[in-house]
N, CA, C and O atoms as a GROMACS GRO file, in nm:
protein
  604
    1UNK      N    1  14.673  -1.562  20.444
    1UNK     CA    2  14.752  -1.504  20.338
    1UNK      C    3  14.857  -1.412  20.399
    1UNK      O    4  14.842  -1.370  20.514
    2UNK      N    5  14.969  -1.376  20.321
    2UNK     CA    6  15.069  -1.346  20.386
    2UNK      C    7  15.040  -1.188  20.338
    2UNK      O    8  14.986  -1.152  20.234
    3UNK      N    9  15.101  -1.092  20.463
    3UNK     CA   10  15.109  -0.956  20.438
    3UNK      C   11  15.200  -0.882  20.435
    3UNK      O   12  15.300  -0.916  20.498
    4UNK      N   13  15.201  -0.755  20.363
    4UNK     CA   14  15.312  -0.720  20.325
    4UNK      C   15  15.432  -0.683  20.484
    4UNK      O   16  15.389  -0.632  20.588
    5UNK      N   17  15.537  -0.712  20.470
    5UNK     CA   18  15.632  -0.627  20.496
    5UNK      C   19  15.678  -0.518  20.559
    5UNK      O   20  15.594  -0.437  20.519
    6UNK      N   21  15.767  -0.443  20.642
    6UNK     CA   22  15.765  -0.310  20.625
    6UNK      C   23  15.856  -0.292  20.470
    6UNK      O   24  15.915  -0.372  20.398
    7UNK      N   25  15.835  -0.171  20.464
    7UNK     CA   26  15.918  -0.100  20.310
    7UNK      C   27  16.019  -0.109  20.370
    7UNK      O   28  16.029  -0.097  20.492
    8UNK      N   29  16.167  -0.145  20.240
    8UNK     CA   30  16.293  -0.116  20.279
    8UNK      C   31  16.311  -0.163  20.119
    8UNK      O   32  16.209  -0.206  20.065
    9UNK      N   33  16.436  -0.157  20.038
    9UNK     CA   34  16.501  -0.096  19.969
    9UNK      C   35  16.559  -0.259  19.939
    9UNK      O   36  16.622  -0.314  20.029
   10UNK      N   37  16.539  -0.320  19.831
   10UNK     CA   38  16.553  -0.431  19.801
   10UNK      C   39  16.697  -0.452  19.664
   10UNK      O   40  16.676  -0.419  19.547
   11UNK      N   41  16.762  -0.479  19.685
   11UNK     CA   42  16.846  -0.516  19.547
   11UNK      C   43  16.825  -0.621  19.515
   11UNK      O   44  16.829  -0.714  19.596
   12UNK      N   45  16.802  -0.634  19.410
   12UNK     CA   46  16.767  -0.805  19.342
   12UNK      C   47  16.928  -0.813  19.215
   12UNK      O   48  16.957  -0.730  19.128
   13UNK      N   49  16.990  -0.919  19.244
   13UNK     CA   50  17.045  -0.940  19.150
   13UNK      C   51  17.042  -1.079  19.137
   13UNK      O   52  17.029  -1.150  19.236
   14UNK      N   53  17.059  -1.142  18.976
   14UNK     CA   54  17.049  -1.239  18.890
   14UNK      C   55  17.140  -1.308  19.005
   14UNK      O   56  17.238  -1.261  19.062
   15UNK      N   57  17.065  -1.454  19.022
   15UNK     CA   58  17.141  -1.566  19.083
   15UNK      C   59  17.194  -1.608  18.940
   15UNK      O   60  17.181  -1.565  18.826
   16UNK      N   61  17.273  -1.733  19.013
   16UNK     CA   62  17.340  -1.766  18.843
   16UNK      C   63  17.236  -1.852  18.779
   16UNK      O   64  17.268  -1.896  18.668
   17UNK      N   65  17.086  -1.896  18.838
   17UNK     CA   66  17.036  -1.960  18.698
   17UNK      C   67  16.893  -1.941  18.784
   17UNK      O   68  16.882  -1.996  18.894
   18UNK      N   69  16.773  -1.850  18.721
   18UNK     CA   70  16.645  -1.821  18.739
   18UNK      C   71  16.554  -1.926  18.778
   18UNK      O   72  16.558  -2.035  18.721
   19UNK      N   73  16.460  -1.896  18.882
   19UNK     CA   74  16.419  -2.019  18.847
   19UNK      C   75  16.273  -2.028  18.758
   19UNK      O   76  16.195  -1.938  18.729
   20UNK      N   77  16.271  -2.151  18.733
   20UNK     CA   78  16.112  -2.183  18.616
   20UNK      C   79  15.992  -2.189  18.676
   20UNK      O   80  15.988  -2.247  18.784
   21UNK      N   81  15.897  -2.144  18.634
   21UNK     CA   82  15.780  -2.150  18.644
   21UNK      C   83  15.750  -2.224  18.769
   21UNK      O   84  15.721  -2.185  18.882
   22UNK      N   85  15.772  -2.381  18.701
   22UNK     CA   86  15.695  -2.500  18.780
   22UNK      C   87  15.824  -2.456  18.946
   22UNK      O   88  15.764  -2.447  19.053
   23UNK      N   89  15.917  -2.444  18.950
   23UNK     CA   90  15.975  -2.428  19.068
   23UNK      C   91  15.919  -2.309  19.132
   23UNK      O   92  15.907  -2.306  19.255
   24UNK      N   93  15.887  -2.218  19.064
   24UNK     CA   94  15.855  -2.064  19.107
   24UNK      C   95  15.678  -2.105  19.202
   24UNK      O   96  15.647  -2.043  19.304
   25UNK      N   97  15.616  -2.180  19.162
   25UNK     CA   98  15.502  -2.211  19.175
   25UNK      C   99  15.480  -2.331  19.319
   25UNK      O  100  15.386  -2.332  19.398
   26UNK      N  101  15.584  -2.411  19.317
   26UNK     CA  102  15.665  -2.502  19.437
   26UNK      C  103  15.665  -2.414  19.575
   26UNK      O  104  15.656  -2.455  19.691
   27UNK      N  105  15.678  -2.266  19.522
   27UNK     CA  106  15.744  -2.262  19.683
   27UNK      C  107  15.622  -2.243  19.798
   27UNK      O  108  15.504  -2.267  19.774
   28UNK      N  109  15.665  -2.204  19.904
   28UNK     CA  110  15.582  -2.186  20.041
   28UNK      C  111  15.538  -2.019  20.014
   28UNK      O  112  15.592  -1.934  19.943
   29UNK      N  113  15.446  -2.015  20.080
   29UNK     CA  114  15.442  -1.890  20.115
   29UNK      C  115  15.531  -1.823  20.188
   29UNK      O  116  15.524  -1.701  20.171
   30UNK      N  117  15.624  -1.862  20.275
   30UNK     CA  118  15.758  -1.820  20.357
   30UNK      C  119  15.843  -1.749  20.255
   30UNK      O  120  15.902  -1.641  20.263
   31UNK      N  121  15.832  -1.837  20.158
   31UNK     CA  122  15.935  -1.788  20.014
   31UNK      C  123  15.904  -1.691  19.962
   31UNK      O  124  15.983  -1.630  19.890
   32UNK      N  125  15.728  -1.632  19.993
   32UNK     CA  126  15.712  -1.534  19.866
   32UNK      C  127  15.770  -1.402  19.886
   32UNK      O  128  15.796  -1.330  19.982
   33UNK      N  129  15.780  -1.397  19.767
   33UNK     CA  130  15.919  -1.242  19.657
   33UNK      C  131  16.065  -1.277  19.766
   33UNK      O  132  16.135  -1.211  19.843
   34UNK      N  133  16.063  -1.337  19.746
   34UNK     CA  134  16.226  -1.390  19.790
   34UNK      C  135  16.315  -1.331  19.712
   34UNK      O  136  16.257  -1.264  19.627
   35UNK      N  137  16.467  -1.324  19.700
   35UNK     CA  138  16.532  -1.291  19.612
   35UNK      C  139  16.519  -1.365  19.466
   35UNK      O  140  16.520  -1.327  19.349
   36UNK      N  141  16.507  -1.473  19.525
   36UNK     CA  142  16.522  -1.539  19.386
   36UNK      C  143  16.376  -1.573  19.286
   36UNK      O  144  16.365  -1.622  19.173
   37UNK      N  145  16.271  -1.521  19.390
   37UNK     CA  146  16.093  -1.488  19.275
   37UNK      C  147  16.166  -1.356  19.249
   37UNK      O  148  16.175  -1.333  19.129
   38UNK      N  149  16.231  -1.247  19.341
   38UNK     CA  150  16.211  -1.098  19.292
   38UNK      C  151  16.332  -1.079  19.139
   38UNK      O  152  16.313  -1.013  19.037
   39UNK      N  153  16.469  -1.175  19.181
   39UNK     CA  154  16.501  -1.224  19.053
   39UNK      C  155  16.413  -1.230  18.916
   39UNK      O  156  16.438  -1.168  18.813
   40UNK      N  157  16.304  -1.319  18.941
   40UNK     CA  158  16.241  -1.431  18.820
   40UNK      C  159  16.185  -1.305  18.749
   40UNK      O  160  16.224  -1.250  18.646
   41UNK      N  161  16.097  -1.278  18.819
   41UNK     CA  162  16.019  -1.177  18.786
   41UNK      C  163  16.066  -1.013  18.716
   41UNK      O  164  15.991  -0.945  18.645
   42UNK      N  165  16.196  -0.978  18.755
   42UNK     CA  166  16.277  -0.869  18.715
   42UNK      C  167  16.302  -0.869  18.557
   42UNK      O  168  16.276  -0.780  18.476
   43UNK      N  169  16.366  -1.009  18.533
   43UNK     CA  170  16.408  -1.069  18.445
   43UNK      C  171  16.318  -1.051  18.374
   43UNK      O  172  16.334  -0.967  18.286
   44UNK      N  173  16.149  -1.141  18.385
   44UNK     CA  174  16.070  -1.113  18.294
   44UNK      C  175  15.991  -1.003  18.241
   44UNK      O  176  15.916  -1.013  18.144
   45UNK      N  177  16.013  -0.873  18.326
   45UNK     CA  178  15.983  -0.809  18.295
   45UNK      C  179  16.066  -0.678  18.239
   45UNK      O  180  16.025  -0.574  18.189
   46UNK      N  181  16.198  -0.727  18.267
   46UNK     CA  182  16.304  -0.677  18.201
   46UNK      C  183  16.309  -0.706  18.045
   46UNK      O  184  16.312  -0.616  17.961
   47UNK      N  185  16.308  -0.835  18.017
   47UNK     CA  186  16.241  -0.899  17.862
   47UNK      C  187  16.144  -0.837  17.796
   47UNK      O  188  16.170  -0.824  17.676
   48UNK      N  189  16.040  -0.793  17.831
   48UNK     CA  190  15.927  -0.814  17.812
   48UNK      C  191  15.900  -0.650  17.760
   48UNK      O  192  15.823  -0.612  17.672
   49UNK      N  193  16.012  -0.552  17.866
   49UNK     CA  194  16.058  -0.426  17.828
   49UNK      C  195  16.135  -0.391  17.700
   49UNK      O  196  16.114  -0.296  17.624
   50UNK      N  197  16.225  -0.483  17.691
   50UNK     CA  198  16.322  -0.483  17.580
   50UNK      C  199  16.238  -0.523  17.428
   50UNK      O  200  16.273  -0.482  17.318
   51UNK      N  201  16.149  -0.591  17.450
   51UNK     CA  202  16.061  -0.672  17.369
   51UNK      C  203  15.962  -0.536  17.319
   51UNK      O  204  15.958  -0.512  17.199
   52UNK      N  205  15.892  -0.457  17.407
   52UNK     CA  206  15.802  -0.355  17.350
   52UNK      C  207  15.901  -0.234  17.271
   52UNK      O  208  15.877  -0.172  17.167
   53UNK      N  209  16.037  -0.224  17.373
   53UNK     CA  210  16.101  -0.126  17.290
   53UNK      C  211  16.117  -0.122  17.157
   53UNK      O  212  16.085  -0.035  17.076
   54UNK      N  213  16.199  -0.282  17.136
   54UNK     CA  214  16.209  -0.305  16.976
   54UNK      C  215  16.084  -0.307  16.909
   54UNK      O  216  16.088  -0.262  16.794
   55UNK      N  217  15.960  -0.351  16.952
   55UNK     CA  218  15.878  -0.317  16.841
   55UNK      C  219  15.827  -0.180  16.805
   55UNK      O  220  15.763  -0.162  16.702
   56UNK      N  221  15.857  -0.081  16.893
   56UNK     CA  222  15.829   0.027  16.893
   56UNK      C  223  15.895   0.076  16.775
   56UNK      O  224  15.823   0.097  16.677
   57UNK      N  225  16.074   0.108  16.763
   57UNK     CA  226  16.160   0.069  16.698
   57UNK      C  227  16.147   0.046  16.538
   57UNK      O  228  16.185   0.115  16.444
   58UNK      N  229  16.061  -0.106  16.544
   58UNK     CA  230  16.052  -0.123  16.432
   58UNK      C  231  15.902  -0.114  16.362
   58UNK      O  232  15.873  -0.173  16.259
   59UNK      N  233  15.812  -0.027  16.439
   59UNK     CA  234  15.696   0.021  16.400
   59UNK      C  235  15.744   0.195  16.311
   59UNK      O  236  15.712   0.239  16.201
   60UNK      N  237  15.820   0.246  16.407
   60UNK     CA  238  15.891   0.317  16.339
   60UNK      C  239  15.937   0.380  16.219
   60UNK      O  240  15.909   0.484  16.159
   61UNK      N  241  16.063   0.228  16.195
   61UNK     CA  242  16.114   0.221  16.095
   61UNK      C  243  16.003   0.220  15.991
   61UNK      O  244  16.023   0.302  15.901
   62UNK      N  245  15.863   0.131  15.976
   62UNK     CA  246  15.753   0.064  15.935
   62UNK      C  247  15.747   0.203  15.884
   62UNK      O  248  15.792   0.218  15.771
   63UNK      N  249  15.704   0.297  15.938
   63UNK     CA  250  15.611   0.427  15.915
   63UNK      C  251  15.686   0.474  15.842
   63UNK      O  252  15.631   0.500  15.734
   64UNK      N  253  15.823   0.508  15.847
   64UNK     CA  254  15.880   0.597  15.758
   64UNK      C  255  15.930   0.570  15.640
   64UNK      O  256  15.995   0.646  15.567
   65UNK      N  257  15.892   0.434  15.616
   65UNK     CA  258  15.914   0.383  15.453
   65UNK      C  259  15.760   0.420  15.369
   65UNK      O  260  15.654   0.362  15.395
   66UNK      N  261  15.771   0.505  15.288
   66UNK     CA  262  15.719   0.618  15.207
   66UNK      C  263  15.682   0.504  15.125
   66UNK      O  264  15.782   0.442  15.090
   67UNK      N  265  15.558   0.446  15.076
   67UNK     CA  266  15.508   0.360  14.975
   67UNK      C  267  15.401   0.447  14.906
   67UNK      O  268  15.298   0.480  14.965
   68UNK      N  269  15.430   0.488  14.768
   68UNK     CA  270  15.366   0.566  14.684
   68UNK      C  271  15.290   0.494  14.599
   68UNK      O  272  15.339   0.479  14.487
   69UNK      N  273  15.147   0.426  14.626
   69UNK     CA  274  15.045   0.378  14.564
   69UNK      C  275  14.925   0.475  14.552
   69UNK      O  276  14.867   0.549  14.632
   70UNK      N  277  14.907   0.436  14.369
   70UNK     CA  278  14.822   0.493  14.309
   70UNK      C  279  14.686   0.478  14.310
   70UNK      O  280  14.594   0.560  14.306
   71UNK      N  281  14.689   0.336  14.317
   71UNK     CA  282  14.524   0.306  14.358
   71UNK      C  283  14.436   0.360  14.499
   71UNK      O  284  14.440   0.280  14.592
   72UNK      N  285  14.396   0.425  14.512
   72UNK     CA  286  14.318   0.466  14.600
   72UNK      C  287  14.269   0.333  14.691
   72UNK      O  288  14.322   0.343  14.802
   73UNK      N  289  14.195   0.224  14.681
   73UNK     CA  290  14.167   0.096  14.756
   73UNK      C  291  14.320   0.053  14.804
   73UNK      O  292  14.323  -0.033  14.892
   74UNK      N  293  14.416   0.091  14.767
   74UNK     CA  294  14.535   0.037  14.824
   74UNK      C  295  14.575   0.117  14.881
   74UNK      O  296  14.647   0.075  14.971
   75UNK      N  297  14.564   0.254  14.875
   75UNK     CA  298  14.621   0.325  14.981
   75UNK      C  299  14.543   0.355  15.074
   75UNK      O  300  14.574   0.439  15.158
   76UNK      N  301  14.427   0.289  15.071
   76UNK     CA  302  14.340   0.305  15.196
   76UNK      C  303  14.359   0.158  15.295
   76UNK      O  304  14.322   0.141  15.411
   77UNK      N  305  14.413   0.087  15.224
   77UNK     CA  306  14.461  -0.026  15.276
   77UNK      C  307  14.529  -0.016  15.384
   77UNK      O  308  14.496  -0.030  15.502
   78UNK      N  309  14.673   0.018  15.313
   78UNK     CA  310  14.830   0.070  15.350
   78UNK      C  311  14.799   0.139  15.512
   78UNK      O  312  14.838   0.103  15.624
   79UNK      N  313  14.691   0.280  15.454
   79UNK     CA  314  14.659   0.362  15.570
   79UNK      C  315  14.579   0.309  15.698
   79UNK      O  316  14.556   0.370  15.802
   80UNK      N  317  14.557   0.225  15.675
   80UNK     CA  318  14.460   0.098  15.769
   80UNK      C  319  14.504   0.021  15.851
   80UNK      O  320  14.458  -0.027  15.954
   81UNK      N  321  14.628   0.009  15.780
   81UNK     CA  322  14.759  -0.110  15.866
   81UNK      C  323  14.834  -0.008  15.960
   81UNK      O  324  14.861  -0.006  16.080
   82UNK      N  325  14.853   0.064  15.869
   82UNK     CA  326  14.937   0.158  15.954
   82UNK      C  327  14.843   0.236  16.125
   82UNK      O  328  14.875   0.255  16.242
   83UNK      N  329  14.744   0.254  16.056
   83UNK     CA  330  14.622   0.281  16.186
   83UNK      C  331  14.590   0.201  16.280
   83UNK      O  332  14.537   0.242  16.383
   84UNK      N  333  14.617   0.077  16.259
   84UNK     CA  334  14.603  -0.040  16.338
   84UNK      C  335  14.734  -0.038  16.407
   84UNK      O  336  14.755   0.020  16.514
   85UNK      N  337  14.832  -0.113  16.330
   85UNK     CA  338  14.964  -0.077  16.385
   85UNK      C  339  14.999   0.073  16.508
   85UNK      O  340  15.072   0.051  16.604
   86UNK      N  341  14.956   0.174  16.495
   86UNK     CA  342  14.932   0.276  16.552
   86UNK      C  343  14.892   0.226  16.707
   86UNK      O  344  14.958   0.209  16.810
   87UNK      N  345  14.745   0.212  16.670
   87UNK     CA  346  14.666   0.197  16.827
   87UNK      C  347  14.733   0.097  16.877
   87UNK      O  348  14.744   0.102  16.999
   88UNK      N  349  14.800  -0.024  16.807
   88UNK     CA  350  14.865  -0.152  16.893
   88UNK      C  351  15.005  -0.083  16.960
   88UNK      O  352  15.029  -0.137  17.068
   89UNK      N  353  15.080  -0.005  16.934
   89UNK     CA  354  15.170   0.069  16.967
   89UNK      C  355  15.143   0.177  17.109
   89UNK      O  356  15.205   0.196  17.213
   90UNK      N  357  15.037   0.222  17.061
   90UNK     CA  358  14.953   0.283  17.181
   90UNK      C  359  14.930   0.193  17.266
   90UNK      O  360  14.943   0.257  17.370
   91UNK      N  361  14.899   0.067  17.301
   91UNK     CA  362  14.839   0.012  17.412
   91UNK      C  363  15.011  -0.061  17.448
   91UNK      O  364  15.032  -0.098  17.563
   92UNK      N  365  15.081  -0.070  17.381
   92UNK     CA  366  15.185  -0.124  17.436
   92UNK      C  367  15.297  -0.025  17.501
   92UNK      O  368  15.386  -0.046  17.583
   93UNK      N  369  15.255   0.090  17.431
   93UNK     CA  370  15.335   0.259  17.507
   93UNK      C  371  15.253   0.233  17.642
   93UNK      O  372  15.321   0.285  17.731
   94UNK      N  373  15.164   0.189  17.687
   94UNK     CA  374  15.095   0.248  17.822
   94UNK      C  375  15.124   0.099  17.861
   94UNK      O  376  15.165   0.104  17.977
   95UNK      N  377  15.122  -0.033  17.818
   95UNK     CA  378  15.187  -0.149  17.971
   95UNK      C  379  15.324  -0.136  17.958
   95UNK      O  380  15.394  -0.228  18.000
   96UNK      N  381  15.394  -0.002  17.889
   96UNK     CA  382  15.553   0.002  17.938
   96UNK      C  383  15.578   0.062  18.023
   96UNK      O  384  15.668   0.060  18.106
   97UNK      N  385  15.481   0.131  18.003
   97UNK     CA  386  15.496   0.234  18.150
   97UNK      C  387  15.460   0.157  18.297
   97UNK      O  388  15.487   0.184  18.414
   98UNK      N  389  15.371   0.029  18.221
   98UNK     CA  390  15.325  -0.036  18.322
   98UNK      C  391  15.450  -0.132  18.364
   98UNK      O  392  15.471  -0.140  18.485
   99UNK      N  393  15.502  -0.178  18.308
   99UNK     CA  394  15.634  -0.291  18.295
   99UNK      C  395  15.782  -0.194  18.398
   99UNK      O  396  15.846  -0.229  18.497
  100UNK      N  397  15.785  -0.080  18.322
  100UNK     CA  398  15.860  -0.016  18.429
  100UNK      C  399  15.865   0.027  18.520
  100UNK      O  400  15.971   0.067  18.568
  101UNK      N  401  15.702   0.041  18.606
  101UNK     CA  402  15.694   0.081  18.743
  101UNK      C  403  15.684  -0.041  18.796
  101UNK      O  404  15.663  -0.024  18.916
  102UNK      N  405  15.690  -0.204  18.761
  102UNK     CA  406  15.702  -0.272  18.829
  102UNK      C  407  15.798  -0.323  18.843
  102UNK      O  408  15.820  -0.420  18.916
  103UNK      N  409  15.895  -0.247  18.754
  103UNK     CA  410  16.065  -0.276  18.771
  103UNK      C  411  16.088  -0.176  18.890
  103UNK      O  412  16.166  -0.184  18.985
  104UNK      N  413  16.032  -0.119  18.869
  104UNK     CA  414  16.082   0.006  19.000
  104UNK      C  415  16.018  -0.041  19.113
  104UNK      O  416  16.098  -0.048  19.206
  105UNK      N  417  15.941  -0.066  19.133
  105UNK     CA  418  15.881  -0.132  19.243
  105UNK      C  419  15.933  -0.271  19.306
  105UNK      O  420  15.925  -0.291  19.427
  106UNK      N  421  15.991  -0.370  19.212
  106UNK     CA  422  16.062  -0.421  19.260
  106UNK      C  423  16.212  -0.361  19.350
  106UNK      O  424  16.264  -0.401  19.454
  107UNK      N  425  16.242  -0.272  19.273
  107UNK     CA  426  16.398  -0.206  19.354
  107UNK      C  427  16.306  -0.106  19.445
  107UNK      O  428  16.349   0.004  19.479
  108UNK      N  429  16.207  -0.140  19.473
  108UNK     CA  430  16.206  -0.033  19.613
  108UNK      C  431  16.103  -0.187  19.705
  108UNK      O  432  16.011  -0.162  19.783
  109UNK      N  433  16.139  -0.302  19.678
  109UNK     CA  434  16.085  -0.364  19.784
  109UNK      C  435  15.931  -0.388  19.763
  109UNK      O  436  15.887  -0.460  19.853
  110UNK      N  437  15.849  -0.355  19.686
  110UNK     CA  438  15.716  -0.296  19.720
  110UNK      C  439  15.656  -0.457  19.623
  110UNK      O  440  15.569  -0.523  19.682
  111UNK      N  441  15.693  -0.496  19.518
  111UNK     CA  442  15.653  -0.568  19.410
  111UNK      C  443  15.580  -0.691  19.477
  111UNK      O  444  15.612  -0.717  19.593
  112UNK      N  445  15.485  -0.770  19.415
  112UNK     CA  446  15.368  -0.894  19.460
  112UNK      C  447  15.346  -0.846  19.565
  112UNK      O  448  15.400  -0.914  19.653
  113UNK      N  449  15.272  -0.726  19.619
  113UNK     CA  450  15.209  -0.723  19.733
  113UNK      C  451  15.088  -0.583  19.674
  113UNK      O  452  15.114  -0.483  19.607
  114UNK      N  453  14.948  -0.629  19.735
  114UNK     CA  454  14.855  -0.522  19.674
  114UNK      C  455  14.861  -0.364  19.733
  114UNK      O  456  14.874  -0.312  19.843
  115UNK      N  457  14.848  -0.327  19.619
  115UNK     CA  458  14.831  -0.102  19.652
  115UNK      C  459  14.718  -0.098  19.786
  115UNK      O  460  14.723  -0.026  19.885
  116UNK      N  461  14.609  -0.210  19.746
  116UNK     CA  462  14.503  -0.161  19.837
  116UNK      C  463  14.509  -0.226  19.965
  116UNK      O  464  14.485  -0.173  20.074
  117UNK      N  465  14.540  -0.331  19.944
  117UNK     CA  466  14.494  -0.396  20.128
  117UNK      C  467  14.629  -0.423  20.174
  117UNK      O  468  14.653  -0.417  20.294
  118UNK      N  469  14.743  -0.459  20.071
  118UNK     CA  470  14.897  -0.470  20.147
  118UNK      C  471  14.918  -0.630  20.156
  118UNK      O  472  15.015  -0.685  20.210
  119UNK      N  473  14.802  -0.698  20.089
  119UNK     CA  474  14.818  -0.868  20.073
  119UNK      C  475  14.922  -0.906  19.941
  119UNK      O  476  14.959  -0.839  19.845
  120UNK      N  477  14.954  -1.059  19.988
  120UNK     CA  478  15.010  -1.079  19.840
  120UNK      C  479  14.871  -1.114  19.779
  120UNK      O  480  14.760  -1.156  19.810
  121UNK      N  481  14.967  -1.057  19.640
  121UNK     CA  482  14.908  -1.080  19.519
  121UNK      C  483  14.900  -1.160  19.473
  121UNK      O  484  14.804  -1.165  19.396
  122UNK      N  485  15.012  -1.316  19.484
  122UNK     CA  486  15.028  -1.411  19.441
  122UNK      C  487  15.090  -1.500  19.329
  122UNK      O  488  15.025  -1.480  19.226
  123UNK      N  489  15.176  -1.577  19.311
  123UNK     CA  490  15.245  -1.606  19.227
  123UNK      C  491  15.187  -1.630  19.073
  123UNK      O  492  15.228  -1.584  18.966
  124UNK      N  493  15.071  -1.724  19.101
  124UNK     CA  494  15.000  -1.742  18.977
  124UNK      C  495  14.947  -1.633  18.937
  124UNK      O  496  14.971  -1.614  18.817
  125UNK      N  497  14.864  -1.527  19.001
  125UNK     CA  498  14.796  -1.412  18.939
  125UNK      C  499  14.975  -1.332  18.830
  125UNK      O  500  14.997  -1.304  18.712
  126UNK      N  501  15.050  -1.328  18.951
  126UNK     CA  502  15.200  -1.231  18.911
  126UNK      C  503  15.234  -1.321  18.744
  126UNK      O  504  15.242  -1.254  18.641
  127UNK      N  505  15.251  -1.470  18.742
  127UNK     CA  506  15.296  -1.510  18.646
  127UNK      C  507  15.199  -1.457  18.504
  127UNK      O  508  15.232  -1.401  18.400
  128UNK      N  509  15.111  -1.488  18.538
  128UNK     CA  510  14.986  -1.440  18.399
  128UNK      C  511  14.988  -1.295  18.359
  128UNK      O  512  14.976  -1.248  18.246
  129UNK      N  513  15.015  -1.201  18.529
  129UNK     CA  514  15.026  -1.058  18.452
  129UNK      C  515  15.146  -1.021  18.550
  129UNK      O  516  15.129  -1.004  18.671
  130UNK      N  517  15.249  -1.011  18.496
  130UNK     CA  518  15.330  -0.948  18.562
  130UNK      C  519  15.354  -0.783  18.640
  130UNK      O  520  15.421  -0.735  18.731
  131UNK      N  521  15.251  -0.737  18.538
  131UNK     CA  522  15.221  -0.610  18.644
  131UNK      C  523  15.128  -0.586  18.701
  131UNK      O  524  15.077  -0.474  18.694
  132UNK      N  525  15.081  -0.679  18.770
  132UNK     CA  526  14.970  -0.654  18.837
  132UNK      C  527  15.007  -0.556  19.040
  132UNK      O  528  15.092  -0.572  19.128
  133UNK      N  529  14.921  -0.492  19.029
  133UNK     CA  530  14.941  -0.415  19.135
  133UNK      C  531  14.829  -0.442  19.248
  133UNK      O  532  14.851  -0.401  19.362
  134UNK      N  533  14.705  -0.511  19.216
  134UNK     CA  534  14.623  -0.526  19.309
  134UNK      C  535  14.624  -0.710  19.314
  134UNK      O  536  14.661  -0.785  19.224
  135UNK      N  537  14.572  -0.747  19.449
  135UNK     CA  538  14.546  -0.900  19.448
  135UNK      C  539  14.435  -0.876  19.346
  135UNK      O  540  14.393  -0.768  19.304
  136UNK      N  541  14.376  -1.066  19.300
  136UNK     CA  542  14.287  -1.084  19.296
  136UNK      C  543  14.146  -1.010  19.335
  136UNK      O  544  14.067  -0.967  19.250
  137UNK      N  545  14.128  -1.002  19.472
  137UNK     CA  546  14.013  -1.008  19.526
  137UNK      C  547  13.972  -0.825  19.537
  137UNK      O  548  13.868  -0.766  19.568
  138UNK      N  549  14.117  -0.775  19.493
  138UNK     CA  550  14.086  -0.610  19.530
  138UNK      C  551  14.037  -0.610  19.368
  138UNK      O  552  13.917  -0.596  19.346
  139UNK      N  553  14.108  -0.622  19.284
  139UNK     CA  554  14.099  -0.608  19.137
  139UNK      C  555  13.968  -0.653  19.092
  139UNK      O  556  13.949  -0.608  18.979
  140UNK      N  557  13.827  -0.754  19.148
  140UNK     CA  558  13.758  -0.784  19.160
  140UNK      C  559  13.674  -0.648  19.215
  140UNK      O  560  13.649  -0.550  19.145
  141UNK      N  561  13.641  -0.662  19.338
  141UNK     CA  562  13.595  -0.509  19.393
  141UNK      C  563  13.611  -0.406  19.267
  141UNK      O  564  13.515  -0.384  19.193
  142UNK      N  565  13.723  -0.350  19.250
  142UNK     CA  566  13.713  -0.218  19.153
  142UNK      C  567  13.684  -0.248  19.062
  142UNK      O  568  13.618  -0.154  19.019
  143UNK      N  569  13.686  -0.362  18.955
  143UNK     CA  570  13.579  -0.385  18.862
  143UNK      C  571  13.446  -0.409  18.840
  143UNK      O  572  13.395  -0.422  18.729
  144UNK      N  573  13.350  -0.420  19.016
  144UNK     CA  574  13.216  -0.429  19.048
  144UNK      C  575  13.218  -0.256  19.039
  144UNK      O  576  13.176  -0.202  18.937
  145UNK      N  577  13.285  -0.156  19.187
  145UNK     CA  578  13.284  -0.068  19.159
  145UNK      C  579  13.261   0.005  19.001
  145UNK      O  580  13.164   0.078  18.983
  146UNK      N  581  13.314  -0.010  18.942
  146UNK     CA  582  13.320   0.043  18.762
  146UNK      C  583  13.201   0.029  18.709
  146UNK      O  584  13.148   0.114  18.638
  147UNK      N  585  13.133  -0.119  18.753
  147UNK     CA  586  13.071  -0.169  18.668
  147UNK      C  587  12.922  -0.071  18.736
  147UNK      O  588  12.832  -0.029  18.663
  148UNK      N  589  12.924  -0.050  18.884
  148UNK     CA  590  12.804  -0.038  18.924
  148UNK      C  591  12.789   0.153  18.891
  148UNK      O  592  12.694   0.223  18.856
  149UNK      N  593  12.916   0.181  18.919
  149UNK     CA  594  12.952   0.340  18.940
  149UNK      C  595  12.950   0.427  18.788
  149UNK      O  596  12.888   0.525  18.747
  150UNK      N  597  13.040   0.346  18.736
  150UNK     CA  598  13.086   0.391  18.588
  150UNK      C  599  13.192   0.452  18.642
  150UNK      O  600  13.176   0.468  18.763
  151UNK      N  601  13.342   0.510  18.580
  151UNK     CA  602  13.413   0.545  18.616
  151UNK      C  603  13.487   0.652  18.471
  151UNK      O  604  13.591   0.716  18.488
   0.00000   0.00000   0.00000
């Protein structure tokens, strides 16, 4: 498996056409986070940023339309959605934070390679979660850890 790198300071900019999945998945290991995976990947998680903002946005908007129901079973309803809506907002406030340190991590060079051992992480694990920060096999470990330790 291939290892990381030294650190250095990466600019990724948009080739003129990204590539797809099934090509992204084609390449060698020679290729991996190339410009044009550190491209793919920017992109999608550039999307994916823009995507939590607006719903944020329009969770928002959601809340501050004032619906004055009389029935008590309906406004416990109303207050239910909105509570739900809430915590789903909450878990998507914390993978933005997650989405943007792996934008940043891409512009500092660091991105598909693990915090803990300095391996890649891998294309298929990266495609399924784009912010992933540990390989496989570390992310494994700290979930035995958890499981045996409690954390």
């Amino acid at each position: 498996m291939a290892t990381k790198s030294p650190k250095s300071t990466v600019t990724v900019s948009a080739p003129a056409a990204l590539l797809t999945e099934e090509e992204l998945l084609k390449m060698g290991e020679k290729d991996y986070m190339n410009a044009a995976q550190l491209a793919f990947f920017k992109a999608r998680l550039q999307q994916l940023e823009k995507d939590l903002l607006k719903n944020a946005d329009e969770t928002t908007e959601h809340l501050r339309e004032t619906v004055l129901v009389p029935d008590p079973a309906d406004r416990a309803t109303i207050e239910e959605e909105h509570a739900l809506e809430l915590r789903t907002r909450d878990r998507e406030r914390k993978l933005l934070k997650k989405v943007q340190q792996s934008i940043a991590s891409i512009d500092e060079g660091e991105y598909g390679w693990c915090e803990e051992t300095g391996e890649a992480i891998g294309v298929p694990r990266l495609l399924a979660r784009p912010t992933a920060t540990l390989s496989l096999e570390a992310q494994q470990r700290r979930e035995m850890k958890q499981k045996l330790y409690g954390d």
